[in-house]
C-alpha positions in Angstrom: -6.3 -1.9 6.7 -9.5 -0.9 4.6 -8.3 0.4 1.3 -6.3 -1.2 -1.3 -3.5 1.8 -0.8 -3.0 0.2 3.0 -2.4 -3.1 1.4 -0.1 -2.1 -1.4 2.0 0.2 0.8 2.8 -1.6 3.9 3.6 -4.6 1.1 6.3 -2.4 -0.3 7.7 -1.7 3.5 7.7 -5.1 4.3 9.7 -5.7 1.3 11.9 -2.5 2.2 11.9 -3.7 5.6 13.1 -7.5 4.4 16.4 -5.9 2.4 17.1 -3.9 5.5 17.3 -6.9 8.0 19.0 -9.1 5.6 21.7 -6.5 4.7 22.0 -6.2 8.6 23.1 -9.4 9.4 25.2 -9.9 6.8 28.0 -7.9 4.8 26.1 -4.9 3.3 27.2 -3.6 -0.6 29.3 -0.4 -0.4 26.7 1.3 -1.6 24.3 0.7 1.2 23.6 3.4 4.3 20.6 3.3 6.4 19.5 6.8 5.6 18.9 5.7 2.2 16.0 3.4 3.3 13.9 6.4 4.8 12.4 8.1 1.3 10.6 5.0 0.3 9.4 4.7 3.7 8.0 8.3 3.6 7.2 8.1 0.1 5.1 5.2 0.8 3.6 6.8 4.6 2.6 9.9 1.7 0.8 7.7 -0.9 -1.3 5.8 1.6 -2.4 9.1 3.2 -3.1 10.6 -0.3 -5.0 7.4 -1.5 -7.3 7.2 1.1 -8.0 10.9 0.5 -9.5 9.8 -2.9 -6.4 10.7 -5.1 -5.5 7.2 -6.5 -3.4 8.3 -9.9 -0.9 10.2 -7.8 -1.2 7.9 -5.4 -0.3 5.0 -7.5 2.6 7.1 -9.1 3.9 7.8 -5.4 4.4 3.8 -4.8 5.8 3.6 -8.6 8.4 5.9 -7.2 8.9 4.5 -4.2 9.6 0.9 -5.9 11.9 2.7 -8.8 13.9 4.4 -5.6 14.2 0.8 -3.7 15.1 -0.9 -7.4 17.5 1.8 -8.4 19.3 3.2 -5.2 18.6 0.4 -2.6 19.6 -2.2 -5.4 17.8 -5.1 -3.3 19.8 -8.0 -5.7 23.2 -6.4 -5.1 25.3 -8.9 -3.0 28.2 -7.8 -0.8 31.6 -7.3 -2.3 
């Protein structure tokens, strides 16, 4: 944990890793599946290894993404129905 790209990534798992274990222990939306949490994941495995190679703009557009997918698809403030 050396660069700011290790910070800001495993933040935005921990936070992808939060709405998973809440929606398991509870009802889930109907829109939830567990396959959907493994893009972000990757996504942001992909812009840590790319911002530590020196490529910050993509980089910081890979963790954009991966925070538009987890806003958009996850829907982290849905509640069960």
């Amino acid at each position: 944990m050396t660069t700011v790209f290790d910070w800001l990534t495993v933040a935005i798992f921990a936070a992808l890793a939060v709405v998973y274990l809440q929606r398991s222990v509870g009802p889930r939306p109907a829109h939830d599946a567990v396959w959907k949490y493994l893009p972000p994941a990757a996504i942001c495995m992909i812009a840590n290894q790319v911002g530590n190679g020196g490529w910050a703009v993509p980089a910081a557009i890979l963790m954009f993404g991966a925070i538009a997918y987890i806003w958009f698809i996850i829907r982290p403030l849905d509640r069960a129905s």
